[in-house]
Every structure is written in C-alpha cells, then in structure tokens.
C-alpha positions, 0 to 999 in steps of 0.5 A: 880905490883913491889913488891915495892913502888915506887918513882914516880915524876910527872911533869905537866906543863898548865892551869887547864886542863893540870894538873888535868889528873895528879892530878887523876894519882897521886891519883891512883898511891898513892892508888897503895902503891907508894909515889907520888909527883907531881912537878907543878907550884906553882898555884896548890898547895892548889889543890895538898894540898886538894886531899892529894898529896905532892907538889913540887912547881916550878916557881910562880903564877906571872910567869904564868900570865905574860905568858897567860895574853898576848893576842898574846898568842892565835895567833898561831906563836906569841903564841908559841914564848911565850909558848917556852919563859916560858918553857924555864925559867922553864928548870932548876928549874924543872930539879932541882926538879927532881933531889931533888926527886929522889930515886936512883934506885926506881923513875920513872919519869913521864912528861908531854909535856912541861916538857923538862927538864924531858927528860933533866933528862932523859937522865943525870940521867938514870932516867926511864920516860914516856912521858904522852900527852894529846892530839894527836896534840903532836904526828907528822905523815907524814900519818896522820898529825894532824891538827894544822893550820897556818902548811900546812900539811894533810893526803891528801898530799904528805908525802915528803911535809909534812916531810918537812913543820915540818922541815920548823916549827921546823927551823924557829919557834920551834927550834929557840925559845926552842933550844937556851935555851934548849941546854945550859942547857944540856952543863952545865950537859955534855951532847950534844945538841939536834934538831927538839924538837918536832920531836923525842927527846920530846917524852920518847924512854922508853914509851909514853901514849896518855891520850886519847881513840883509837876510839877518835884518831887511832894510825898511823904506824909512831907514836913512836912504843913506843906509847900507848893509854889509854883514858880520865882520866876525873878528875875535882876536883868533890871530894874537890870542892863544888857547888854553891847552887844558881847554883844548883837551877838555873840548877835545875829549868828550862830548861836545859841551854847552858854553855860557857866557852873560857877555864881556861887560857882565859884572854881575854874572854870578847867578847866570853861571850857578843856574848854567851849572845845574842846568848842565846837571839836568841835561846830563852834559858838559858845559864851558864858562866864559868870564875874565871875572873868576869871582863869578863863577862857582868856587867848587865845579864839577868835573865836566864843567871848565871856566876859562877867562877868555877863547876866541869864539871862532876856536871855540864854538865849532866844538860846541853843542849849543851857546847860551849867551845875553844876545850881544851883536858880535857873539851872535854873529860868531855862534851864527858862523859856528852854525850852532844852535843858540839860547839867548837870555836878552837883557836891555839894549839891543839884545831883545831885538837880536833875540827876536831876530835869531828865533825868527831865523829859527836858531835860537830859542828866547828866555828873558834874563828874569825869567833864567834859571836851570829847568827853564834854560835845560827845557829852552836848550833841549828845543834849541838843539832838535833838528830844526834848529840844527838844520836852520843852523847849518843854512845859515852858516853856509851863508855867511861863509860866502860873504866879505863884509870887511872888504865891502865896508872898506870899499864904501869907507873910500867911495865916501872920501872919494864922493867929498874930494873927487879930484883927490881920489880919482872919482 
C-alpha cells in the first residue's frame, strides 16, 4: 500500500448497476485512508451522499432519461447510436471535472467503459488511470469473441473473418457515431485524433481490470496483456437502503416466489411484467415485480404477486425460487451470490453474452426477449430450476463467498499510482 493518500477520481457512467461496482470500490479505497470522489451522473448523488462518498456531478438527471426512455434504445445498432450520442455530449463535462479534481502528482484515475474522456485525460494530463469493465463483452478477442449479436463473430470462426467483422462495426457503426465528437475534443487540447475506439485505445495501456471472476469468463491470449480479473463486487445499497416490512412478511410467508426484473434503465417494461404475471399463473407460484416505474406493472395483481420499486438483491433473492432478469452484469452477479437458479431474457449490449455465460456455467437457461411470453418463460423456468441447475447453483455460490475482488481491485488501483511515481508510493 503507498505510504500516502491518495487522490483518487472514479468516473462511472449507467444505470444502477453500472455505478454501484463503483460506489463499493469507492467505499474500500476511502477506508484504505485515501481521498475518493466519484464523478457520476447527477441521479446518484443522494446515493454517494448516503454511503459518505464526495460527489462530483456530471450532466442531469433530464439528460438520461431523455436517452434510455426511447425504446430504440434496446435495438442493438439503433441502441448504440443513442448510447454513443450521450456519451458523446458527456466528453467534456467529465473531462472537465477530472481536471477540477485532480491533485498534481497524487491522482489516480479510475474509469469505467464509457468514461472516454477519462482516456482523453489520460492522455493530456499524464494522468495514471486504470481502465474498470464490468463485463467481458468489453474486451474483443479474435480467438474467443464475445457474444454480441447482430456482430457475425464466434470462436468458431476463422480469426481473419472475425478481425474483419469488428473493423466492419468499428467503420459503419461505432466510429461513425463516437469518432466525430471524440476527436474534436481532443483537437481543442492538442492532441491527434483517434480510431476503432472500441478496439484498443478504450482500454488504459496503464492497467485494465475485469470486475468479473476467471472461472465466469477466462481470459484469451489476446485480451490487453495489460489485463486483470478480480471478480464481482457485489454491492447493492444493503447498507443505506431499508425493506419493505410488507415484502418482508410476503417473502416470509409462502413459498419462495420468482422475482422478475427487465433491469433498472427499462422504460419500457410493461409486456415483461403482464407475461411474468401469467406465467406465474401457469407454474401455480408466487412472483415479485421489481421496477421504480409503477406505471409498468399491471394495475390489478393477484394476491400471490407483489410489486416493489426497489429491494436490495442480497436482501431479496436468497428468498427466492428463481430470478428472471434481462442479463445485466450486476444482477447476475447478485443471483450468482444467492446460488439461485436464473431465466435471463437478454436483449442487446452485453446481455446475450453474459446470457451465454450463465447457461454454460449451467445456472441459467436463455430465452431471447422477442421470443418472451408466459408459456415460453413457465416451460424455460421449469427447467432452470430442476436439480442440475440447483446443484450448478449451490457450487458457484460456495465459490464466490471465498473471494474479496474489492480489495483485490484496491490493491492494482495503488500498485498502478505506485508503478507511475515510485519515489512517492514506496515502490
């Protein structure tokens, strides 16, 4: 550990489940006698506020919504385009608030996926930043691609054709959208443009960590050698956010329900929750809604079904028979802890890969989100929750409790300040 405190700037940028793997490593790092601020969209900060961690807004609350409350969002060409529009118009402001924060000689920057303009800093400021990925869909491999439809890559392919399927997207889809923006940025600070972002240059050539555990995605020889994995952080706001006494008693007296959830930046969720109500119907069992959007969830529910805006996962899923969630990183991670069986409707982005993951794993069967409706999800849950998948279950949550990724992640977050300024960190 340095001999000293240091400044460090954690840039986040998503839904929930995006940010709280950063609020936790905030947490750590603050309790390793370093002064923490996490820079994140201004949504979060009555959370930052709450678990004690300086705040320094970016954007509002207005911004995001006006992004994820399209529907197009969730349509896997359509949805980037308007993911890269708002990273775009996020650039600067967070470039500008790393530059607010920074202690000359005593920072260490650390970024999530988005965050381009923590690479932009990076590189004008000589700042030392590692690059934090939630997921493996992040990291390309020509021998192992993730998987990421409409993208015609797989490890069972040829690698000249998959080298050239990402230089195809990077032309036609990604650079086009982030390029423009991203370049003229870093022309107004001096420094040369960039290309195939999401390539190479995204990721910190001073260190990358995988939040997520080798065992869940094994590392290919061509991920940056830079690259290192230290597994799920697993944070859920368990310690600032109360339950429900009424969901208390519910999941207390009954059997054990299925919860559904289409994912914290669903605005669009209604079909999910009236196909999760009849399905429940047709397995004769008990179910829990999650959503903070009321106006998604069917106006009239049966006695054995609850809606409940928000439960810390951690407090909620050991009491459940089975998950059925859209494959977001964070909320697999959590069913994974809970050792519980798992239905994952994937949509775009990383979800069809981490989908693909959890069924290999064998805790989790797969069902498209076009292809979702009740018979489908009561068939698919039925099998998800036999005894191989229970016992697949029970295996792997005996094996995350053994790990600490948070304090792992602290340790390569010192050691990269230390390997920049040895004289000032003891290395």
């Amino acid at each position: 550990m340095p001999r000293i405190g240091l400044r460090i700037l954690i840039a986040a940028l998503g839904s929930h489940g995006d940010v709280h793997p950063f609020l936790a490593l905030g947490q750590t790092l603050r309790g390793r006698g370093h002064d923490v601020r996490i820079i994140a969209p201004a949504m979060y900060q009555a959370l930052a506020d709450s678990i004690g961690l300086q705040f320094v807004p970016v954007g509002t609350v207005e911004l995001f919504e006006r992004h994820v409350s399209r529907p197009e969002i969730w349509r896997p060409v359509r949805g980037f385009q308007i993911l890269a529009q708002s990273v775009a118009e996020l650039i600067e402001p967070y470039y500008q608030a790393v530059v607010r924060n920074q202690q000359s000689g005593a920072t260490v920057l650390v970024m999530s996926s988005l965050v381009l303009a923590g690479r932009v800093a990076q590189d004008a400021l000589g700042i030392p930043a590692v690059s934090v990925h939630l997921s493996p869909a992040i990291l390309r491999s020509l021998q192992s691609p993730a998987r990421t439809p409409p993208l015609p890559v797989s490890a069972r392919l040829p690698r000249w054709w998959n080298r050239l399927a990402y230089s195809a997207v990077d032309a036609l889809v990604m650079d086009r959208a982030l390029a423009g923006p991203l370049n003229d940025f870093r022309r107004s600070l001096g420094l040369g443009p960039v290309r195939r972002i999401f390539d190479v240059w995204i990721h910190s050539p001073d260190r990358v960590i995988g939040l997520f555990p080798d065992w869940f995605a094994p590392a290919p020889p061509d991920w940056p050698r830079q690259t290192v994995l230290t597994g799920f952080p697993l944070y859920d706001e368990s310690d600032v956010t109360c339950v429900d006494p009424a969901i208390e008693d519910f999941l207390n007296d009954g059997p054990a329900p299925i919860a559904f959830t289409p994912g914290s930046a669903m605005r669009h969720g209604a079909r999910f929750f009236a196909e999760a109500v009849r399905a429940c119907g047709i397995l004769g069992c008990r179910g829990v809604l999650l959503s903070r959007h009321a106006q998604h969830v069917p106006a009239s529910l049966p006695a054995e079904i609850r809606h409940v805006d928000y439960v810390p996962f951690s407090r909620l899923l050991p009491h459940c028979a089975a998950l059925v969630y859209h494959g977001g990183i964070g909320t697999a991670a959590q069913a994974l802890a809970a050792g519980i069986p798992q239905l994952v409707v994937p949509m775009a982005y990383d979800q069809p890969d981490n989908a693909a993951r959890l069924k290999r794993l064998g805790v989790a069967e797969v069902l498209p989100a076009r292809r979702f409706g009740a018979a489908r999800a009561a068939a698919a849950l039925k099998l998800a929750m036999d005894e191989t998948h229970r016992a697949a279950c029970i295996s792997i949550k005996q094996r995350l409790a053994a790990e600490d990724p948070l304090l792992k992640t602290a340790e390569i977050i010192e050691e990269t300040f230390a390997q920049k300024y040895p004289h000032r960190a003891g290395g």
